[in-house]
N, C-alpha and C positions, 0 to 999 in steps of 0.2 A: 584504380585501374586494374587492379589483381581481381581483386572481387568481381570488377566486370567482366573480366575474359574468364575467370570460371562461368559464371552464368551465362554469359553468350555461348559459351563451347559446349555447357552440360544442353543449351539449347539448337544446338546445331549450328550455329554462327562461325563457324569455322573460321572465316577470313575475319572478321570482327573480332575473335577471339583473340587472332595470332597480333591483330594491329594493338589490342588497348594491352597485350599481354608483353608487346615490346616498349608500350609506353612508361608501362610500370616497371617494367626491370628496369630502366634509365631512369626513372624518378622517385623508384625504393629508395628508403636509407635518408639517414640524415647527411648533410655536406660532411661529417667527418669519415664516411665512409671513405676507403679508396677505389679510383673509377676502375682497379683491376677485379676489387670485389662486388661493387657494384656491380659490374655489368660481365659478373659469372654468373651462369644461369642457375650454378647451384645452389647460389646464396640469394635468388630470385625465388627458386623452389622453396627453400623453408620459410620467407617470406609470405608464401602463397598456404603454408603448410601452418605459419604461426594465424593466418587467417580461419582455415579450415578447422583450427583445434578449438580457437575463441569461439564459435558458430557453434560447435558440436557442444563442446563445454557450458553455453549459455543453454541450449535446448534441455540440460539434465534440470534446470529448474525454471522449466514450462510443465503447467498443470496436463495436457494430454502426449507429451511424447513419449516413443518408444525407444524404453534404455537398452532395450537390446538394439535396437540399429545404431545410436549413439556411440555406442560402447563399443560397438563392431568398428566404424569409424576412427575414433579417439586410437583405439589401438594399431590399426594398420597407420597413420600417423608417427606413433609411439616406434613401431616396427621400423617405421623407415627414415628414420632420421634421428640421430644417438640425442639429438637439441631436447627430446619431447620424452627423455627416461632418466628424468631426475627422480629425486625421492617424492620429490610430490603427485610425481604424475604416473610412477608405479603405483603410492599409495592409493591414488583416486581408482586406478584402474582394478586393482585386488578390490578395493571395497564396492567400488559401481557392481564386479563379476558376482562378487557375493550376496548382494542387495536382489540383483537379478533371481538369479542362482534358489536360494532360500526360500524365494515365496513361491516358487511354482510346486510344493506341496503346501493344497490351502491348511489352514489350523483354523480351531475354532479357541472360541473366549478370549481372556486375555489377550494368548498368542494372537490372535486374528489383530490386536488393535495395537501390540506391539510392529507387529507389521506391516501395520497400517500407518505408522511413523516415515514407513520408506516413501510416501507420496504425500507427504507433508509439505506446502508451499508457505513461501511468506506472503500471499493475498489470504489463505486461509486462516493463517497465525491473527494479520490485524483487522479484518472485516468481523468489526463486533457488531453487523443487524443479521448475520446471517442464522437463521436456522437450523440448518444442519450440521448436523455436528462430524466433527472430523475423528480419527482414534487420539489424536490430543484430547480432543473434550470427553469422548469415553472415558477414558482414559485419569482424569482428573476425577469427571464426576464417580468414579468406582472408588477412588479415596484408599482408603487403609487394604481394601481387597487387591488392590493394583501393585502395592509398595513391594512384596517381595520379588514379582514379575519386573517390576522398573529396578531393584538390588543387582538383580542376576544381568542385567539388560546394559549396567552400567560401563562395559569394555565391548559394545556391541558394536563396529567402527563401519555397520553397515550404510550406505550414504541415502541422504533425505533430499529432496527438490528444494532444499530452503537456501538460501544461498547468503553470504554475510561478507560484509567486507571485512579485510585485519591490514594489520602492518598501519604503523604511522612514518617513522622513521626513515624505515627502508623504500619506505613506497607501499599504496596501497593493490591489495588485488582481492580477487574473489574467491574465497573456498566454499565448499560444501560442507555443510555441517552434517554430523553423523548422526544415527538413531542413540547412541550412549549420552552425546551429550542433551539431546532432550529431555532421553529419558531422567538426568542427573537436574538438570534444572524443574522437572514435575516432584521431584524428589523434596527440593530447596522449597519450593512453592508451597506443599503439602505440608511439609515440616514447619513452615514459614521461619526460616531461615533459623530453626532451633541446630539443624544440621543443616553448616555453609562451607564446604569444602574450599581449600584452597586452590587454584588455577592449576598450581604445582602437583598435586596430588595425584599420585596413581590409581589407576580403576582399583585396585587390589586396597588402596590405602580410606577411597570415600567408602567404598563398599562397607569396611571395618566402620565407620563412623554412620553411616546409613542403617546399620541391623543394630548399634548402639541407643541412636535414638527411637528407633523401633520401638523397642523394647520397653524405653519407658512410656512413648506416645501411646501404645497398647495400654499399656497400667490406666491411663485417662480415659481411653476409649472414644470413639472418633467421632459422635456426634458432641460430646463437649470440647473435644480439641477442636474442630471445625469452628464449632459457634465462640467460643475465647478467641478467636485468634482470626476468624475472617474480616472484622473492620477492628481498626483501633483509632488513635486520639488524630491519623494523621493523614493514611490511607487504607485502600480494599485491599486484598488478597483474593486476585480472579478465579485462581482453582480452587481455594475453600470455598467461596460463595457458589461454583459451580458444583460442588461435591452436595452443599447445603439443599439450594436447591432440586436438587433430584432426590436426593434421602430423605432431606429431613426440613420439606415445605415450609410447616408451621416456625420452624427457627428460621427460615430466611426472611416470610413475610414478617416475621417478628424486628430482624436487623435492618429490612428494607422500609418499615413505618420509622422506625427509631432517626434513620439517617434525612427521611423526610424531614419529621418534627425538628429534630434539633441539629441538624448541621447543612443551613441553606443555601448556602456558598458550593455542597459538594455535586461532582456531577455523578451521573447515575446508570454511565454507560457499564461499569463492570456489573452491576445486577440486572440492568437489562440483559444485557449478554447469555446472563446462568440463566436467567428466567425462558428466555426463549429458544434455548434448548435443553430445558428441564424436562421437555417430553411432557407436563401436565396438560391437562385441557385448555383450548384454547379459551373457555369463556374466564378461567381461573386467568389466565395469564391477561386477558384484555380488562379482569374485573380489580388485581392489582394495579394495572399501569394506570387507570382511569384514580384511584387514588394519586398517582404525582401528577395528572392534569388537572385534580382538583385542589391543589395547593395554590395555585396562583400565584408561581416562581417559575422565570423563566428558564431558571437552570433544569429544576425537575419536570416543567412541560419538555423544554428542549428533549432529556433522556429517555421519557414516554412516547415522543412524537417520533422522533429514529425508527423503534421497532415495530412501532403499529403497521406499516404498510404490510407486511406478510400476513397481519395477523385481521384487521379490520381496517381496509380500504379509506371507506368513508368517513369514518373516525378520522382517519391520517388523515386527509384531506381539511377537515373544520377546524381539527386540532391542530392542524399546522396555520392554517389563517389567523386562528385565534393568538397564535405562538406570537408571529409575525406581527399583530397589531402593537403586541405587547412589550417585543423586542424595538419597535422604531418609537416608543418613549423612554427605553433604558436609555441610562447617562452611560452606563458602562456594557457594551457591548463585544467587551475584549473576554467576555465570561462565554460566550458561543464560540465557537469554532467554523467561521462562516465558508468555509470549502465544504465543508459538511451542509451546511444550510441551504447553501445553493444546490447541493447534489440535491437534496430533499425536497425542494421547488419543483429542479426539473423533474427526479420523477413524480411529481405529484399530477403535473399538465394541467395543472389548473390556473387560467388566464390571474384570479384574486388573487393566486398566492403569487404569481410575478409580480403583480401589481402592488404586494404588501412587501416583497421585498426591494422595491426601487427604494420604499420609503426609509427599509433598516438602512440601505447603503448610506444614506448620511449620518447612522453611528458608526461606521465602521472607518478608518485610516485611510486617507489617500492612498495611500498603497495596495493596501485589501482591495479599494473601490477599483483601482487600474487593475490587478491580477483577477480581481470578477471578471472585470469584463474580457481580457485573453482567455479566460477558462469556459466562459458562454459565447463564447466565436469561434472555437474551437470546431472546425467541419459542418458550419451551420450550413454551409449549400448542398449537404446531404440530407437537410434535415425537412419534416414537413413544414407545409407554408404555417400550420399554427403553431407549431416549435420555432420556427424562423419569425415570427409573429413575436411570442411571447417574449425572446431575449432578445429583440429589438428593443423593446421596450424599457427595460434596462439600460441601453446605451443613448436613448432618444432623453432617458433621466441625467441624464453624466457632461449631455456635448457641453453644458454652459456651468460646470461646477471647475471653478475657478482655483479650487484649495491647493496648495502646494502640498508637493510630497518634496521632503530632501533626503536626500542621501543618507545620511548618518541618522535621521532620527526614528528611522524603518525598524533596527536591532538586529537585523539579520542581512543578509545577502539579498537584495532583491532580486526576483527572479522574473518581475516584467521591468522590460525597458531600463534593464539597467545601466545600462550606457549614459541618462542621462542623470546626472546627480540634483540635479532639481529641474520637478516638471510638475505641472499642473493636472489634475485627471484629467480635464478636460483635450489634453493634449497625449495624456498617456491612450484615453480610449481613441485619438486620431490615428496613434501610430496602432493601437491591437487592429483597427479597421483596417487600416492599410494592409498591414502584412494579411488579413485574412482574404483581401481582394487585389493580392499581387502586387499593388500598389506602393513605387517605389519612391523612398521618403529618405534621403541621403543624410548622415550624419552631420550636426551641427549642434555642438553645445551652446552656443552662442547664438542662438536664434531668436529674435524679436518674436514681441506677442504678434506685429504689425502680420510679420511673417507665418507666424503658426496659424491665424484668423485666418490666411490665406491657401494653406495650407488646408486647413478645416472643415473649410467651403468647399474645396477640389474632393475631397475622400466624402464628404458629404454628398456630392454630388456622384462620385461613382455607385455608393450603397445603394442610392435612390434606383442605378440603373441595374444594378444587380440583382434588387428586390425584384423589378419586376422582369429579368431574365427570371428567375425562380419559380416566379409566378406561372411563367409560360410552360418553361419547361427543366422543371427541377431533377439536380441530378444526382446520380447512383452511385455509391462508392465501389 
């Protein structure tokens, strides 16, 4: 109700404003509140005010906001109300000022990609097909040239867009993580963990242990420490392979054949990653990856077939059918990552590859098979009729697959239809329909197949009318 009388009032709603603005102050607060503090409007105000910080606070790790309007906000906030000048929230506000503050004299090298940290997101951190590279991957791939800039960098408590949760105990919440400690974990990375500070340790104390192993890492010199040290018996090291890559080709493509031949079980997204922001030529980079689609392992087509789309369209496209044929005769499809799989379908738009993937969904878990299909109905009456076409197609696979999914044998939390602890796909893709067509399906764990069969037919029969609402006139988001 808070939230709505701000946007109705910052829209002119005046009298709207003041009705949902008196609804909330009477139904702020938990029942332990007392109705003399409840329903004082200054403990309505902070209320309204713990609203406005979480809003502002959340925008500091959106990839295009402006931290100086944010920062402007957060503080008058701060200024008016003693609840919003703990130590957390001075610190955030001195570090946001400085973050600001600092980069409006531009610098060049190094400097420019140290402070290029400051717009650092975590979409950019884990989207390993992207190409472009962020001042992390500069950053990395400069290797031993970076290390004194990242030393000096390590007390640097300037704030990044990256955001982390902490706290178990106490309760969890969300900080912003600084440009020092990045800089401190590129440090760890590069080192590969020969220098591994303790949590405890002061910027003053890693620093000391940072220009120690320097020292001797230099004596080795950095295209052999890289190449020792970027795969071992167990896993990759993403920022040496990313250093490799860019420096020193001929030792990457040398590690990236090695890990073909003899370790087929591994996947190949951390060298894809370095490969395709090594800056080399694209035909160098599509004439590697075409080596692990010619091994004829779905693990290393799967890792080749990810980054092809930037780089050769049509490739992606055969490569990915061909993927697809191969993955719906695995016995073991638990080696794909199929939220990824299906991203790769859809951007592919090609009708073969929906078509090849109905067939993987019968390697994958009742489970997987129901959260596909919530993740491919997700906004589909915004979508064109051959996108609305193709993941139909998908659920047109699923209405009569009978398999049970139970509770406990998922491993994890499910995150479709978890309410019921054993449910059929076929009954899980009834209820992702429903809710994508408003269609209300009331709680019952105890519900006959006789029931869900009837049930089945009814949401069957709305998609039918929905389709062709779509058809006529499809809508806009």
């Amino acid at each position: 109700w808070l939230a709505f009388a701000a946007h109705s009032h910052h829209l002119g709603w005046k009298d709207l404003a003041k009705t949902a603005f008196e609804r909330g102050r009477v139904e702020t607060g938990s029942r332990q509140i007392p109705e003399d503090v409840k329903n004082n409007p200054c403990h309505t105000l902070t209320m309204v005010r713990r609203q406005a910080w979480r809003h502002y606070y959340d925008t500091l790790h959106e990839t295009e906001t402006d931290l100086a309007a944010s920062y402007v906000m957060l503080k008058r906030i701060s200024d008016d109300d003693v609840e919003f000048r703990g130590e957390f929230q001075r610190q955030l506000l001195t570090d946001l000022d400085k973050s600001i503050c600092e980069r409006k004299v531009p610098k060049v090298g190094i400097k420019r990609y140290i402070d290029g940290l400051c717009d650092l997101t975590n979409p950019q951190l884990w989207d390993d097909t992207r190409s472009s590279c962020t001042a992390y991957d500069e950053l990395a791939q400069l290797g031993f040239e970076a290390v004194p800039a990242l030393i000096r960098h390590l007390d640097d408590s300037r704030t990044t867009r990256i955001a982390k949760l902490e706290g178990i105990n106490n309760g969890i919440w969300t900080d912003t993580r600084r440009v020092g400690t990045i800089c401190r974990e590129l440090l760890v990375k590069i080192s590969d963990r020969e220098f591994d500070p303790d949590d405890e340790d002061t910027p003053a104390q890693v620093q000391r242990l940072a220009e120690k192993w320097f020292t001797q890492a230099k004596a080795i010199g950095e295209e052999k420490w890289a190449a020792d040290r970027a795969v071992d018996a167990n896993r990759t090291n993403d920022v040496l392979l990313r250093l490799l890559a860019r420096k020193y080709p001929k030792r990457f493509d040398e590690l990236f054949r090695d890990v073909l031949k003899n370790r087929p079980k591994w996947h190949l997204d951390a060298f894809t990653t370095a490969l395709i922001r090594s800056g080399r030529p694209r035909n160098e980079q599509v004439a590697l990856l075409k080596e692990a689609l010619a091994m004829n392992r779905p693990q290393a087509q799967y890792g080749a077939v990810r980054v092809l789309r930037g780089l050769d369209f049509q490739l992606y496209r055969t490569s990915l059918r061909s993927l697809l044929e191969k993955l719906a005769l695995e016995k073991d499809a638990k080696l794909i990552q199929w939220f990824y799989l299906i991203d790769m379908v859809e951007e592919s738009g090609d009708p073969d590859c929906w078509t090849g993937y109905t067939k993987v969904l019968k390697r994958l878990s009742p489970n997987n098979r129901i959260e596909t299909c919530w993740h491919i109905l997700s906004q589909i009456e915004y979508r064109s009729l051959a996108e609305i076409q193709n993941r139909l197609v998908v659920i047109e696979a699923l209405w009569n697959d009978a398999t049970i999914r139970n509770y406990e044998d998922v491993g994890h939390f499910p995150f479709a239809s978890s309410e019921y602890h054993k449910l059929s796909v076929r009954d899980g893709v009834t209820l992702a329909v429903a809710d994508q067509l408003d269609f209300d399906i009331p709680w019952k764990p105890e519900r006959t197949q006789e029931e869900w069969k009837v049930l089945r037919q009814k949401v069957q029969t709305a998609l039918s009318e929905a389709r062709m609402q779509w058809a006529i006139a499809p809508m806009k988001p």
